[in-house]
N, C-alpha and C positions, 0 to 999 in steps of 0.2 A: 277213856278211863286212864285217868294218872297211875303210872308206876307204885307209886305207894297204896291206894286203891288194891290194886291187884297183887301185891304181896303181900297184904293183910288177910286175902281169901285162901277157905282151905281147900283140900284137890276136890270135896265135893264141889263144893260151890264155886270152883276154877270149869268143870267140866260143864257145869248148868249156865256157865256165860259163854265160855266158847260153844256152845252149842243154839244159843241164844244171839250171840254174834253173826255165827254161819247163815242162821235163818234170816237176822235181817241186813246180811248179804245176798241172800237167792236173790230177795225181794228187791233192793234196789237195783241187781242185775239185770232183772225180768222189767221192772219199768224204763228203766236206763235205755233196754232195748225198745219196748213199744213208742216210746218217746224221750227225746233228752231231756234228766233231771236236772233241775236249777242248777245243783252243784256237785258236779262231777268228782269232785275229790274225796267225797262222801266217803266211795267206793272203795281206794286206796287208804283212808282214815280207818275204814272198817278191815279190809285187811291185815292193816300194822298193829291193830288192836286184838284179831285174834292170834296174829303170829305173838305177840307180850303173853297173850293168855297162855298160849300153848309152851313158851320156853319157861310163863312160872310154873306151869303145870307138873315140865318135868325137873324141873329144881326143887318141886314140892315132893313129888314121888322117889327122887333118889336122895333125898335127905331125910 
C-alpha cells in the first residue's frame, strides 16, 4: 500500500486493514514455517505496511 493509499483512509477503514494485514501476516508466518515461501520478504513487506497503517492510524485519531 502507497503512503497516499493510506492517508486517504479513515480510522474505520485504517483499523479494518491493519486488522486485515495482521491476519495475512499469521498466514504467511504459519506457511513460511511449514515450508519455505518463494519470497520471503513478503513477510517483512507486510510488516512495514502495517507499522504505516498503525502510525496513520494514530495521526488520524489525535488530529
Amino acid at each position: 500500500m502507497k503512503n497516499a493509499e493510506i492517508n486517504k483512509l479513515g480510522v474505520d477503514e485504517l483499523k479494518k486493514a491493519i486488522a486485515a494485514e495482521q491476519e495475512n501476516l499469521t498466514r504467511l508466518k504459519l506457511a513460511h514455517a511449514i515450508s519455505p515461501i518463494e519470497n520471503p520478504m513478503r513477510i517483512r513487506e507486510t510488516r512495514r505496511v502495517i507499522a504505516k497503517l498503525e502510525t496513520a492510524l494514530t495521526k488520524a485519531s489525535n488530529a
